[in-house]
C-alpha positions as CSV (number, residue, x, y, z in Angstrom):
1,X,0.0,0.0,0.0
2,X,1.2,3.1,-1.3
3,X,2.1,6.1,1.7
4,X,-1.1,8.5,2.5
5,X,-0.7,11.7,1.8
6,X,-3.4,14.7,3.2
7,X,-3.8,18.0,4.6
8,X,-5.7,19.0,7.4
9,X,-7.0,22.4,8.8
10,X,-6.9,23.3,13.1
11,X,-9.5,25.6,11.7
12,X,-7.6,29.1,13.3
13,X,-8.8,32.4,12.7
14,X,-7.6,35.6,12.8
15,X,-10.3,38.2,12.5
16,X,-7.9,41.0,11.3
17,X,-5.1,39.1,9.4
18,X,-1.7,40.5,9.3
19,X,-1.9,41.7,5.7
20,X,-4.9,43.6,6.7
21,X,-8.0,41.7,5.8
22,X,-10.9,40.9,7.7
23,X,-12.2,37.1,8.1
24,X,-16.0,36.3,9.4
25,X,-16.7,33.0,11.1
26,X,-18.4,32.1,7.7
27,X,-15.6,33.4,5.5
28,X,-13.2,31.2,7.5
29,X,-15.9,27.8,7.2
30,X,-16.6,28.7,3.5
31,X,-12.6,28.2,3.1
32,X,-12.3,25.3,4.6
33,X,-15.0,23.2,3.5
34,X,-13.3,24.7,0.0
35,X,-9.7,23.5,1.2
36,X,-11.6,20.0,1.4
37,X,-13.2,20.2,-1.4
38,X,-10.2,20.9,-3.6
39,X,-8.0,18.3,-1.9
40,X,-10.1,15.5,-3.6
41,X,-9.7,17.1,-6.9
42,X,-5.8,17.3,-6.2
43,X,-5.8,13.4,-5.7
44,X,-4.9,13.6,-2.5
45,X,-5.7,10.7,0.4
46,X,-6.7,12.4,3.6
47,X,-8.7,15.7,4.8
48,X,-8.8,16.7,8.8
49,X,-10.4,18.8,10.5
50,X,-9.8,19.9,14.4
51,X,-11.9,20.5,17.2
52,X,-11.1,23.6,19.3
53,X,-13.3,25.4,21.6
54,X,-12.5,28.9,22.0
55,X,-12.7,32.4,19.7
56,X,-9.4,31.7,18.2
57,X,-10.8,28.5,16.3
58,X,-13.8,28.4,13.5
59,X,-14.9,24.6,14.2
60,X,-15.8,23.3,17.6
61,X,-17.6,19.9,15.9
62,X,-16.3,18.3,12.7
63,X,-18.5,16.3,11.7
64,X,-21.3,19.0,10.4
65,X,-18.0,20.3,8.6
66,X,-17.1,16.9,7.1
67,X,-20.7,16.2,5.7
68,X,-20.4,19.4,3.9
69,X,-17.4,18.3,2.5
70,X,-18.3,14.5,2.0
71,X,-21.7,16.3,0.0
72,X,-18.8,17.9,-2.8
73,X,-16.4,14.3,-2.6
74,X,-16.0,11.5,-4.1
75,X,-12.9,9.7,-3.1
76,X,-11.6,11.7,0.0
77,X,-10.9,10.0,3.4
78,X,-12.5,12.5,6.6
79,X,-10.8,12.3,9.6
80,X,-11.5,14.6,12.7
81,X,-7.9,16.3,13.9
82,X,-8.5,15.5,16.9
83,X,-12.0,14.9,18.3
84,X,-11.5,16.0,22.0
85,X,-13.0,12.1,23.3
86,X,-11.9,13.4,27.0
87,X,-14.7,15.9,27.3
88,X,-17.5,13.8,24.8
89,X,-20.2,11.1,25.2
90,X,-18.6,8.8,23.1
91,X,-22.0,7.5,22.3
92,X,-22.7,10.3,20.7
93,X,-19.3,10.3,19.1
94,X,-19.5,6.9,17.3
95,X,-23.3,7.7,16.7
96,X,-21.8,11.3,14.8
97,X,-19.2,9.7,12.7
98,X,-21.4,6.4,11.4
99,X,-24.0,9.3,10.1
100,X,-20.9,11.0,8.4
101,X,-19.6,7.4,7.3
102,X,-22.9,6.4,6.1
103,X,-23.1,9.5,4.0
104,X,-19.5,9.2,2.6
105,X,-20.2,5.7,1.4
106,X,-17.4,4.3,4.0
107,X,-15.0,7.4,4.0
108,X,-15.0,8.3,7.8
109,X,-12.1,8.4,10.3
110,X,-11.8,9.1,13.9
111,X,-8.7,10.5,15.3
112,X,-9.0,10.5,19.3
113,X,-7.1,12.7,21.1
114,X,-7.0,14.4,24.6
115,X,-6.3,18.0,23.9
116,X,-3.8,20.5,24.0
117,X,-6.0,23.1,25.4
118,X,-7.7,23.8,28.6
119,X,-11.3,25.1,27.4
120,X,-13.2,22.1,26.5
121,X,-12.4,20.5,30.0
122,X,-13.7,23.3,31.9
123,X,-16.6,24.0,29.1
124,X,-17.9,20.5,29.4
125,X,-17.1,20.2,33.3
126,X,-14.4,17.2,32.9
127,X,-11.2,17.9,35.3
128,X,-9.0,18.5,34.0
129,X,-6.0,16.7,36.3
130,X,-7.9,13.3,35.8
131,X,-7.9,13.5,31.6
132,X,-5.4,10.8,31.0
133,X,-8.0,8.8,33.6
134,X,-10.8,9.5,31.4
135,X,-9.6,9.6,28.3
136,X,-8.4,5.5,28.5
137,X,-12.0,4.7,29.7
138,X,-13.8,6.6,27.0
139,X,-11.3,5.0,24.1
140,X,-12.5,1.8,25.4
141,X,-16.1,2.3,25.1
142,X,-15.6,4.2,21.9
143,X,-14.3,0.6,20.5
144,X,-16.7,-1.2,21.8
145,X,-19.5,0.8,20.2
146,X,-17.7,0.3,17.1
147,X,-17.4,-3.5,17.5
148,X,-20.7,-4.6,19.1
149,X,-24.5,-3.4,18.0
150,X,-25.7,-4.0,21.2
151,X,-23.4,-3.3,24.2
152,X,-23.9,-3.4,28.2
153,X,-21.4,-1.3,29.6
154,X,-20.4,0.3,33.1
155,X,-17.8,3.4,34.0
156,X,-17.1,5.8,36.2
157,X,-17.5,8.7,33.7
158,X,-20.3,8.1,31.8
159,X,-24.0,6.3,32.8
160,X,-23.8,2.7,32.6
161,X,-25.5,0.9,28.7
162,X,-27.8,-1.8,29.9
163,X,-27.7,-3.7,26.1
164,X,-28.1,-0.8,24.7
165,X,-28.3,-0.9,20.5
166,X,-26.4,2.4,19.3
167,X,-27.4,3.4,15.7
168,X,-26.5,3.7,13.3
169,X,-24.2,1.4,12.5
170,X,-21.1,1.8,10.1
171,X,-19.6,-1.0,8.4
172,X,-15.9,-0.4,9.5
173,X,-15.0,2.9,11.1
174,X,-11.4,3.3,12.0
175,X,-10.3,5.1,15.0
176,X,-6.3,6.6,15.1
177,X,-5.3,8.0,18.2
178,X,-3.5,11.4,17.5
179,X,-0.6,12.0,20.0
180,X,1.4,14.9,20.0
181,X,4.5,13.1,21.8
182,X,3.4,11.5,24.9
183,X,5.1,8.3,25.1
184,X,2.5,7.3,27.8
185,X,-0.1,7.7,24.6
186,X,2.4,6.5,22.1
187,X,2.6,3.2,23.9
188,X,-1.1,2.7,24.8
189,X,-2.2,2.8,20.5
190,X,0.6,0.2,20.4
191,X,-0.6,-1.8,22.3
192,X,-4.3,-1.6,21.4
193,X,-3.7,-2.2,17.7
194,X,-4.8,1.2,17.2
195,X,-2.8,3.2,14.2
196,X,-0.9,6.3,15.3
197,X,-0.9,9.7,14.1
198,X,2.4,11.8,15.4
199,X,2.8,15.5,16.0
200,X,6.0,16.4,14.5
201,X,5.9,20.0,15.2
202,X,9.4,20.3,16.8
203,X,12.9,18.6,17.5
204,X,14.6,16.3,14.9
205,X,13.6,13.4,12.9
206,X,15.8,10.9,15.2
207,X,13.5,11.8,18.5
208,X,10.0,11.3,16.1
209,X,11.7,7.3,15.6
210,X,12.1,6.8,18.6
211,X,8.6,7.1,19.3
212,X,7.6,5.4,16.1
213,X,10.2,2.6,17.5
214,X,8.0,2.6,21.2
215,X,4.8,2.6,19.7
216,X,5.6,-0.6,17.4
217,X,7.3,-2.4,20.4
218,X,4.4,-2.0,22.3
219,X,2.1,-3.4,19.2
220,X,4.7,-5.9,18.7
221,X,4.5,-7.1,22.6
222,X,0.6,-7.1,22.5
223,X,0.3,-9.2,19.4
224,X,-0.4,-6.5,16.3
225,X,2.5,-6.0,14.8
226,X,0.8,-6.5,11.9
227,X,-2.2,-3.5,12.1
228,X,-0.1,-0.8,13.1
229,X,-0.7,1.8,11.2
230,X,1.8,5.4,11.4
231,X,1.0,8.4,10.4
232,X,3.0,12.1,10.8
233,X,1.0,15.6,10.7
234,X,2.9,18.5,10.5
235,X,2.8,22.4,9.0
236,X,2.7,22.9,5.4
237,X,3.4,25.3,2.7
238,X,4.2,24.8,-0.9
239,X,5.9,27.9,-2.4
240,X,6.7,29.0,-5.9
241,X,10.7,29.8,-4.9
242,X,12.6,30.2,-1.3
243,X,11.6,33.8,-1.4
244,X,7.8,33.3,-0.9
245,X,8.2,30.3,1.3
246,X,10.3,32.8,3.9
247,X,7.3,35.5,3.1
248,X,5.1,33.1,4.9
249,X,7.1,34.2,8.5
250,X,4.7,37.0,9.4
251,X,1.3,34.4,9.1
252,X,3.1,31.8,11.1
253,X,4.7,33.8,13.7
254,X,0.6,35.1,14.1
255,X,-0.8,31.5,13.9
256,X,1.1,30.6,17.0
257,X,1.6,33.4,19.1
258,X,-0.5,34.0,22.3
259,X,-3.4,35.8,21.6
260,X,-4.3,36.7,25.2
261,X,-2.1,37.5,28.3
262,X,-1.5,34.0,29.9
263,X,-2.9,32.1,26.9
264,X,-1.0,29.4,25.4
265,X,0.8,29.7,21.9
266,X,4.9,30.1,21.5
267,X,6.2,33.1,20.1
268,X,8.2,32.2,17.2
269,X,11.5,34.1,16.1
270,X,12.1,34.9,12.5
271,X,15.4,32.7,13.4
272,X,13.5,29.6,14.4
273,X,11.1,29.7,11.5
274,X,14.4,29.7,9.2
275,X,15.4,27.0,11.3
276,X,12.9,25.0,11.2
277,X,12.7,25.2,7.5
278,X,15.6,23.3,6.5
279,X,16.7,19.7,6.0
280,X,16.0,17.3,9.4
281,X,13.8,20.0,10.5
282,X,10.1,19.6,11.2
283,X,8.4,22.6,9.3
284,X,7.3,21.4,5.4
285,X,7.8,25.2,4.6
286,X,9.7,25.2,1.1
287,X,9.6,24.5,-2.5
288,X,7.6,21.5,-4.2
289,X,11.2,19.8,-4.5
290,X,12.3,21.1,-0.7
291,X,9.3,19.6,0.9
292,X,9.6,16.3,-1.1
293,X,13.2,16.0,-0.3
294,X,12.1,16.3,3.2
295,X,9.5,13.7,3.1
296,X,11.3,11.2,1.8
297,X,13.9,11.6,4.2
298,X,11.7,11.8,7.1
299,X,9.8,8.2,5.8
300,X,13.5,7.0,5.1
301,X,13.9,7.9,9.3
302,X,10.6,6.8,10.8
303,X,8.8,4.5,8.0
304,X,5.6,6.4,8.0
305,X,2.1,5.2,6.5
306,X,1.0,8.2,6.4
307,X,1.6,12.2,6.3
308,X,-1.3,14.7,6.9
309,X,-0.1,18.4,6.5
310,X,-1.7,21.4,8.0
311,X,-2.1,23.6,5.3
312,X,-4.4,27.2,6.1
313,X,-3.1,28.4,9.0
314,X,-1.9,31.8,10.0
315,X,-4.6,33.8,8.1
316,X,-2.9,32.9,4.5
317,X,-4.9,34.1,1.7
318,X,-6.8,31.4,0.2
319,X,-5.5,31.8,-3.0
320,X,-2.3,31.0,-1.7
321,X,-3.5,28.2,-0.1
322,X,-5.0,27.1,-2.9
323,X,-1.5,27.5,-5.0
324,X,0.1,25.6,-2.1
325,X,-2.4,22.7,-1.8
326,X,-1.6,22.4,-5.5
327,X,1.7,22.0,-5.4
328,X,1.2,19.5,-3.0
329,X,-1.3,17.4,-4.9
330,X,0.5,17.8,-8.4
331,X,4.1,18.2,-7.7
332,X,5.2,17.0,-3.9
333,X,2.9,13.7,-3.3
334,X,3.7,12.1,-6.8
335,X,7.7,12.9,-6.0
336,X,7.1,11.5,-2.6
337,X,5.1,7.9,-3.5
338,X,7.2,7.4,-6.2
339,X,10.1,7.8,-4.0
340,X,8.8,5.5,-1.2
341,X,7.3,2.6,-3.6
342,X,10.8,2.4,-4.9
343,X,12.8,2.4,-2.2
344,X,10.1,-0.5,-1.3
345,X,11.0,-2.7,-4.5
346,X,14.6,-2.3,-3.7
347,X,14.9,-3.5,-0.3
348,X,12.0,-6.4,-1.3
C-alpha cells in the first residue's frame, strides 16, 4: 500500500489578518469546507479537521464540517484532527461519525485525542488533572461501540449501557489516536492495535523514531504487529521559490503566538522559522522539491504510513493556499510515493 498523503486544517482564525484583511466566522468555514473540497480534486488521500473550543478556532464539531465536504467528494478519506474524546459522550461520538460514514459511502475516520488546550475541560465540566484517567475509559467504550451493535457497559465517567443498540451502525470505522509526543499515549495505541498519528511540530527526525520505534514495540508485545498503522502531521506550505516560502514568517509567527495575556501559543522568532525550515527540521515550509526532499527523508527515518499536513493556518490568503495545496497534490505527493514505492521494491 502506497504512503497517505493529506492536509488537514486546526481551523484558526484571525479576524484582522496581518496583511490587513478581515475574516467572518463564515468566511473562515466557507474556506475550509473549499480547502476540502479541492484536496479530492488534487488526488490527495486524507482531509482533517480539528476541534477547538475557543474564539481563536472556526470549528468546535467536525462532523457537520465533514458532511459538507463529504456532500462535494468522491474519493476523499474525513478524519477529525482531533475529536476531544476526553470531554464527549462517546455514544454520541460513534453515533456522529457512522452518520458521516454512512453518507461518505465508507470514508469516515476518527482520530481520538485528549487536547492541548484547557477550554473544553472546563466548558464540558471534565477535570481537567484526571484527563489521561478519562480519556483511556472513554477509548474503550468508543471501541466497543464500534465492535458490538448492542453493548452493556459500566464506568465511572459516563452512565452505565444496559444492552443498549447504538445506531447507526457503520460497516468499519477506523479510530487513530493522534498523540502529540506523549510516550505514555504513544505506547497505549501500540498496544491496542490502534494506528498512530504523530505530532511532529518540533525537535529532529531521530527523537520522532524513537517514538515510532516505542509505539511498534508495544504493538509488537501485545500481538499487532501487523495492524499498526503510522502516520505524521505537520505544518505545510508549498511555495513557488525560497523567497515566498520565507514571506510566509509573518502568518506563522501570528498562527502561533499568544493571543491573550496567559494564553497558550509560543512566540516564534524569524530565526527559528528559518530553522525550522531546513533539512531534518520539522516545518514542510519550502519549495515542491524542498518539501519532497524532506518527506522522503523523514519516511527513510521513521517509516511512516501516512503524512497529513496542516495547510491554512496563520490567516494565509486562500489563494495561496490554494497555489500551495496544488503544489502538493501535483508536484510534492507524486515525488514522494514514487520515491517510497521504490525504495520498497529495492529492499524487497
Amino acid at each position: 500500500m502506497s504512503v497517505e498523503i493529506g492536509v488537514a486544517t486546526l481551523t484558526d482564525r484571525q479576524p484582522r489578518t496581518v496583511d490587513g484583511r478581515e475574516v467572518t466566522e463564515a468566511a473562515r468555514l466557507a474556506q475550509i469546507v473549499e480547502l476540502g473540497v479541492q484536496a479530492d480534486e488534487e488526488g490527495l488521500d486524507i482531509f482533517g479537521v480539528g476541534e477547538h473550543h475557543s474564539v481563536d478556532f472556526a470549528v468546535s464539531s467536525p462532523v457537520p464540517v465533514l458532511s459538507a465536504v463529504a456532500a462535494r467528494t468522491s474519493r476523499i478519506r474525513l478524519t477529525s484532527g482531533v475529536t476531544v474524546l476526553s470531554v464527549h459522550d462517546p455514544v454520541r461520538v460513534y453515533q456522529d461519525f457512522a452518520t458521516l460514514d454512512l453518507l461518505s459511502a465508507g470514508r469516515a475516520e476518527i482520530t481520538a485525542g485528549r487536547s492541548a488546550y484547557p477550554e473544553p475541560f472546563a466548558l464540558f465540566g471534565v477535570d481537567i488533572a484526571r484527563y489521561d484517567e478519562v480519556f483511556a475509559e472513554k477509548l474503550e467504550l468508543l471501541l466497543r461501540l464500534r465492535d458490538e451493535p448492542v453493548l452493556s457497559w459500566h464506568g465511572r465517567h459516563r452512565p452505565p449501557l444496559d444492552r443498549a443498540a447504538v445506531v447507526p451502525r457503520s460497516e468499519s470505522l477506523p479510530i487513530w489516536i493522534g498523540a502529540g509526543g506523549s510516550p505514555s499515549s504513544v505506547a497505549r495505541a501500540g498496544a491496542l492495535g490502534l494506528p498512530l498519528i504523530l505530532g511532529y511540530l518540533g525537535g529532529s527526525p531521530g527523537h520522532l523514531r524513537q517514538l515510532a520505534d516505542l509505539y511498534r514495540a508495544a504493538g509488537r508485545q501485545a500481538g499487532h504487529g501487523d495492524r499498526l498503522r503510522l502516520g505524521v502531521a505537520a505544518h505545510y506550505f508549498g511555495a513557488a521559490s525560497p523567497e515566498e516560502a520565507a514571506s510566509t514568517y509573518r502568518h506563522y509567527h501570528d498562527f502561533l503566538r499568544p493571543k491573550r495575556p496567559g494564553g497558550g501559543g509560543f512566540t516564534v522568532s524569524q530565526q527559528d522559522f528559518t530553522d525550522g525550515t531546513g533539512p531534518d527540521r520539522p516545518l514542510m515550509i519550502g519549495t515542491s522539491e524542498h518539501v519532497a526532499d524532506k518527506l522522503v527523508r523523514l519516511h527513510e527515518i521513521v517509516g511512516y504510513d501516512r503524512v497529513q499536513l496542516l495547510a491554512d493556518w496563520g490567516g494565509l490568503p486562500a489563494g495561496r493556499v490554494r497555489e500551495s495545496v496544488h503544489r502538493l497534490g501535483s508536484e510534492i505527493a507524486p515525488a514522494v510515493r514514487a520515491a517510497v514505492d521504490l525504495s520498497g521494491k529495492e529492499s524487497a
